[in-house]
PAPA-574407 format. One record per residue (C-alpha): z, x, y. Coordinates in Angstrom, 1 decimal. Layout:
BEGIN
+--------+--------+--------+
:     zz :     xx :     yy :
+--------+--------+--------+
:      Z :      X :      Y :
...
+--------+--------+--------+
END
This chain:
BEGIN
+--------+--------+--------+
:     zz :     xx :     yy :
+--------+--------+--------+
:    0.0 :    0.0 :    0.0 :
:   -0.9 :    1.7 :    3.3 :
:    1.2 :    1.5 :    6.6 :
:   -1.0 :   -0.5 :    8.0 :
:   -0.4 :   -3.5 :    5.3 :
:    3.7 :   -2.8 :    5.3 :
:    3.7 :   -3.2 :    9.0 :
:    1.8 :   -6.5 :    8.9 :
:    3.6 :   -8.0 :    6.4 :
:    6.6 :   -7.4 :    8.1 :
:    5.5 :   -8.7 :   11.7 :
:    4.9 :  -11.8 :    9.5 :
:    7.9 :  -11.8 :    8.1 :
:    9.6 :  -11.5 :   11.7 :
:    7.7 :  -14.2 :   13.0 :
:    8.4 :  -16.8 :   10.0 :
:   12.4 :  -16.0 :   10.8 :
:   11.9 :  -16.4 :   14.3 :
:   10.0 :  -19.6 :   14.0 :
:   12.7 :  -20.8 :   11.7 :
:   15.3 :  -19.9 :   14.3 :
:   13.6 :  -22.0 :   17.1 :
:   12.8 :  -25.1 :   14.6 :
:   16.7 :  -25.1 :   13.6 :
:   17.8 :  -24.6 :   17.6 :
:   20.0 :  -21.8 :   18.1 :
:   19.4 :  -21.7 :   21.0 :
:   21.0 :  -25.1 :   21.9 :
:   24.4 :  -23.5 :   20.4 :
:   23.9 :  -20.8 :   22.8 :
:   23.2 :  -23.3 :   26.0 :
:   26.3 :  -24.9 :   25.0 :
:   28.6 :  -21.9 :   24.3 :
:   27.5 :  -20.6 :   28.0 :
:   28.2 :  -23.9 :   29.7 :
:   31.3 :  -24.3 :   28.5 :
:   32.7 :  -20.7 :   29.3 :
:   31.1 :  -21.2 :   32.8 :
:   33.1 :  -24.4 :   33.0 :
:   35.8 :  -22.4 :   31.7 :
:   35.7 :  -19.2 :   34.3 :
:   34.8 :  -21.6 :   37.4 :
:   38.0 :  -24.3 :   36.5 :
:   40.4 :  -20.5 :   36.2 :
:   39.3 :  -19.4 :   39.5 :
:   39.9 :  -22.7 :   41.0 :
:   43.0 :  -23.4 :   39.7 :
:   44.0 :  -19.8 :   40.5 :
:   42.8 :  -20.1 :   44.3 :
:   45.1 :  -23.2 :   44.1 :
:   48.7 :  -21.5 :   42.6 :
:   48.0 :  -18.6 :   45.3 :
:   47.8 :  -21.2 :   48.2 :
:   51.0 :  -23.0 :   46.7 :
:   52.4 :  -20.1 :   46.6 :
:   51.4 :  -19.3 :   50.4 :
:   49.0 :  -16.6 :   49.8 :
:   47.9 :  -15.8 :   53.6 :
:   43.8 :  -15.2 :   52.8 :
:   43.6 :  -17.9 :   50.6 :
:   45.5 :  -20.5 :   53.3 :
:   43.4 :  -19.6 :   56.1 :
:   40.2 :  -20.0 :   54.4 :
:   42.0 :  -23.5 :   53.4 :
:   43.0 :  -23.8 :   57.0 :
:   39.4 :  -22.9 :   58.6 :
:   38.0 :  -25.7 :   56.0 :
:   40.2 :  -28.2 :   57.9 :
:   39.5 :  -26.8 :   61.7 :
:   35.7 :  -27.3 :   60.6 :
:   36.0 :  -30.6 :   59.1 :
:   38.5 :  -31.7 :   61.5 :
:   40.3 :  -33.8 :   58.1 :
:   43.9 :  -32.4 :   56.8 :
:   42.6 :  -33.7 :   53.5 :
:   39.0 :  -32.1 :   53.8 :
:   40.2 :  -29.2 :   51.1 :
:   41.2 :  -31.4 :   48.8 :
:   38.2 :  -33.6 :   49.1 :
:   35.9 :  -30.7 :   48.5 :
:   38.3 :  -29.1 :   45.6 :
:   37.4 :  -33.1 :   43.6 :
:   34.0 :  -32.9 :   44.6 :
:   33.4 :  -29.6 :   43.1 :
:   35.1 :  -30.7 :   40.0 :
:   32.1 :  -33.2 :   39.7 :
:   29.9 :  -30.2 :   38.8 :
:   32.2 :  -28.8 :   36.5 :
:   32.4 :  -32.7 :   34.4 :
:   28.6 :  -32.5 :   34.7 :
:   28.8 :  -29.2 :   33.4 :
:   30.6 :  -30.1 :   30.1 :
:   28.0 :  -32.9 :   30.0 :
:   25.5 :  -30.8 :   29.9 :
:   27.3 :  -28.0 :   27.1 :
:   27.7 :  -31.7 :   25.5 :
:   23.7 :  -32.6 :   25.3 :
:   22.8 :  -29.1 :   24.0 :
:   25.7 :  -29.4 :   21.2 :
:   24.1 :  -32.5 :   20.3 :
:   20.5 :  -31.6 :   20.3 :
:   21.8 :  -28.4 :   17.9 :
:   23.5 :  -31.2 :   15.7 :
:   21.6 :  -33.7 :   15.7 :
:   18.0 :  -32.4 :   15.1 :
:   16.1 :  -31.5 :   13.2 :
:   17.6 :  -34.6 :   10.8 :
:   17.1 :  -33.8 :    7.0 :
:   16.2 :  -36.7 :    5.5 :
:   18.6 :  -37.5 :    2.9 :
:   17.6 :  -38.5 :   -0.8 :
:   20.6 :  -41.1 :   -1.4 :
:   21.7 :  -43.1 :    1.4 :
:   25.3 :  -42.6 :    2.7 :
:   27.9 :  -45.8 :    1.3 :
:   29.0 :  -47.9 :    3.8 :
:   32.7 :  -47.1 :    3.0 :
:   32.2 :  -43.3 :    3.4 :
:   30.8 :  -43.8 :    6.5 :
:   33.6 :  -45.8 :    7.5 :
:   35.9 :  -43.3 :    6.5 :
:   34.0 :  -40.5 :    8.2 :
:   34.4 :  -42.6 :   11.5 :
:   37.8 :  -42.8 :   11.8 :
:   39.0 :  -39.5 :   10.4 :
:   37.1 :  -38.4 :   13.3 :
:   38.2 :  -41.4 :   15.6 :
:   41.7 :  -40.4 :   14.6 :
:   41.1 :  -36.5 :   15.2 :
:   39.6 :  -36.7 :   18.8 :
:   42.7 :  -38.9 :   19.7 :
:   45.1 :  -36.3 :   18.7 :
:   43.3 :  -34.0 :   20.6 :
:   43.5 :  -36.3 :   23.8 :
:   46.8 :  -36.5 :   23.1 :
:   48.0 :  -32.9 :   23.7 :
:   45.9 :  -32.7 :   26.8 :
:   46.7 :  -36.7 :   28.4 :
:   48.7 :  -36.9 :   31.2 :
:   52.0 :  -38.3 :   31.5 :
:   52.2 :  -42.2 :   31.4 :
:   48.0 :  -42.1 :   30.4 :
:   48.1 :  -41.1 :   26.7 :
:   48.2 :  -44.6 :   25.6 :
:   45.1 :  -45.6 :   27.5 :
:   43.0 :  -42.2 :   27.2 :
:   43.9 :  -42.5 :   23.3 :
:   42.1 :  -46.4 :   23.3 :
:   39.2 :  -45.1 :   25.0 :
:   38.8 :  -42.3 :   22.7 :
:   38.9 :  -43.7 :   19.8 :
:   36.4 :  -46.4 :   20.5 :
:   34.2 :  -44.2 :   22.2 :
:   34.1 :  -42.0 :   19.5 :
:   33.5 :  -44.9 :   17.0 :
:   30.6 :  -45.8 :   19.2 :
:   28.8 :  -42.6 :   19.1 :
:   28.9 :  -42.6 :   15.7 :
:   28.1 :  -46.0 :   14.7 :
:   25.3 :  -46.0 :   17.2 :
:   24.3 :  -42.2 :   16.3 :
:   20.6 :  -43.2 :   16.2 :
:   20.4 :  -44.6 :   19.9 :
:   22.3 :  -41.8 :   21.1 :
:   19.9 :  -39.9 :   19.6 :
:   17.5 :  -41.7 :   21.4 :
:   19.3 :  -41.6 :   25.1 :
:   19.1 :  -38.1 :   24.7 :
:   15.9 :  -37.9 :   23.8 :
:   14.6 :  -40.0 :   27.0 :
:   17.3 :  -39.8 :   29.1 :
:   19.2 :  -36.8 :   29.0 :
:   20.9 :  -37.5 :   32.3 :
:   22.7 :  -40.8 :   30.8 :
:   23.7 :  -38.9 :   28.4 :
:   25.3 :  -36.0 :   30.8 :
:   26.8 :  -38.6 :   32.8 :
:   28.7 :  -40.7 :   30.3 :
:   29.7 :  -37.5 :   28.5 :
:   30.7 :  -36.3 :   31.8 :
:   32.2 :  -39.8 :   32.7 :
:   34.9 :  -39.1 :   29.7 :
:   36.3 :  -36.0 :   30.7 :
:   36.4 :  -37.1 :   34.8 :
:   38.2 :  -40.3 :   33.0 :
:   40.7 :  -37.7 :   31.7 :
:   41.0 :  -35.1 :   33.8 :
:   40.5 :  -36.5 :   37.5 :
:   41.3 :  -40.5 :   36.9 :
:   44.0 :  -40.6 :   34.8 :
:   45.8 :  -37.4 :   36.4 :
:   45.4 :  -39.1 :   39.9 :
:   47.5 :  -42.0 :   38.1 :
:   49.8 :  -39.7 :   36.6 :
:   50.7 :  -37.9 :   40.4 :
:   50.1 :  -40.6 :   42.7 :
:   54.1 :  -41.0 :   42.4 :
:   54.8 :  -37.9 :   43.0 :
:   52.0 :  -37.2 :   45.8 :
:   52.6 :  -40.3 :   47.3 :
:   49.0 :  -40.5 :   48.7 :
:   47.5 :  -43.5 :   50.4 :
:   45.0 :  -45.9 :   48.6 :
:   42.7 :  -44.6 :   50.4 :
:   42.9 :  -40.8 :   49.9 :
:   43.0 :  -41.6 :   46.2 :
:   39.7 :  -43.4 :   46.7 :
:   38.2 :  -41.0 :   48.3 :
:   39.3 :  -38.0 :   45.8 :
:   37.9 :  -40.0 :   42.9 :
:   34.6 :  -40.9 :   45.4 :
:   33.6 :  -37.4 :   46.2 :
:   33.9 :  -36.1 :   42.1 :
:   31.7 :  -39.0 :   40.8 :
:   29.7 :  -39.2 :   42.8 :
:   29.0 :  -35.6 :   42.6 :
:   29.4 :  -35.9 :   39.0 :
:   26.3 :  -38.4 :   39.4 :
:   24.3 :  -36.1 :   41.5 :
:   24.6 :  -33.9 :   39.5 :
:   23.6 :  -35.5 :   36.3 :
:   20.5 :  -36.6 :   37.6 :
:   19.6 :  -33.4 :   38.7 :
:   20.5 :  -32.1 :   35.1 :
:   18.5 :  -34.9 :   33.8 :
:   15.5 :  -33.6 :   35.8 :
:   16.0 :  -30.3 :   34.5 :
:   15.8 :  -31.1 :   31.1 :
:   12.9 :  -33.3 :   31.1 :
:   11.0 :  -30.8 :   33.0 :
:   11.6 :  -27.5 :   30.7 :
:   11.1 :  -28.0 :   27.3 :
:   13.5 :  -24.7 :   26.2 :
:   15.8 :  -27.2 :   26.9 :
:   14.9 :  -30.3 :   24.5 :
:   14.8 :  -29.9 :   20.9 :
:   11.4 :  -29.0 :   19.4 :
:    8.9 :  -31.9 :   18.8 :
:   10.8 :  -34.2 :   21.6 :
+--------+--------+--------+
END
């Protein structure tokens, strides 16, 4: 066998593996794993830029202090601090999409069709798991209603897998905004409910904190949305 025919043979058996690597889509694991730790790295460095001004750091007070000069709003930090958090839900929506497209496609069709009872099963053992999760991470006097909304909105998902599927498919910026839309529930609804003793804010600032992250979380989507439709790295193969 001459070089010639070993090197060819090999270039064909490099592109056969990477062909089978894009039609399996690695690289929506990858997408996702990035999202999330830039999720991760922007939410430390905001809550960190929040314990230093608690804490009375002097740079980190004046540039909070400028903010409200220029705004000419004593709440106009805090406004801005939920409205970036909109990006970061959309964010997680987004790592969410790609984790699905890597789950969910390409299907294998399956020889013997899946009993109704173990389906049933498979629903709420993972019903029941996402709840405990919620659980550790619900805020006080919210874990009752966070767990409820978990549990059926992982039911639904499940049980409605296909047009999911589907949503994702055609409208991947529904599908960044729901997913989104559960961890704002969580993390910027139900811990305004869980301070708002404590803060004593007025209707009205609460309002407004909860207006500026969805709708950013909203702008956001749709511009996600966009995004995916338009590069087709992004959407599984044959979509």
């Amino acid at each position: 066998m001459s070089l010639t025919d070993s090197g060819s043979r090999f270039e064909h058996r490099l592109r056969q593996k990477l062909a089978q690597l894009k039609q399996f889509g690695w690289r929506h694991l990858m997408l996702s794993a990035l999202l999330f730790t830039v999720t991760a790295q922007l939410y430390d460095a905001a809550m960190g830029a929040r314990r230093a001004a608690k804490l009375g750091d002097p740079a980190i007070s004046a540039k909070r202090a400028a903010v409200r000069a220029f705004l000419h709003h004593f709440d106009a930090v805090s406004v801005l601090e939920h409205a970036l958090s909109g990006v970061g839900y959309a964010l997680v929506g987004a790592a969410l999409l790609q984790l699905f497209y890597f789950v969910y496609w390409p299907q294998t069709p399956q020889a013997v069709e899946t009993p109704h009872w173990l389906r049933s099963v498979w629903i709420v053992v993972a019903a029941a798991t996402a709840v405990v999760m919620i659980l550790r991470v619900a805020y006080v006097g919210t874990g009752t209603a966070m767990a409820i909304l978990t549990a059926l909105g992982v039911a639904a998902l499940l049980v409605r897998h296909a047009r999911v599927a589907g949503v994702a498919r055609s409208a991947p910026q529904w599908f960044i905004g729901i997913a989104g839309a559960a961890v704002w529930c969580n993390f910027d609804l139900a811990w305004k409910m869980s301070e708002w003793p404590t803060t004593h804010d007025t209707l009205g600032v609460v309002l407004a904190h909860l207006f500026a992250s969805g709708a950013t979380l909203i702008i956001c989507s749709v511009a996600g949305g966009v995004v995916v439709r338009w590069c087709a790295w992004l959407r599984p193969v044959g979509t």
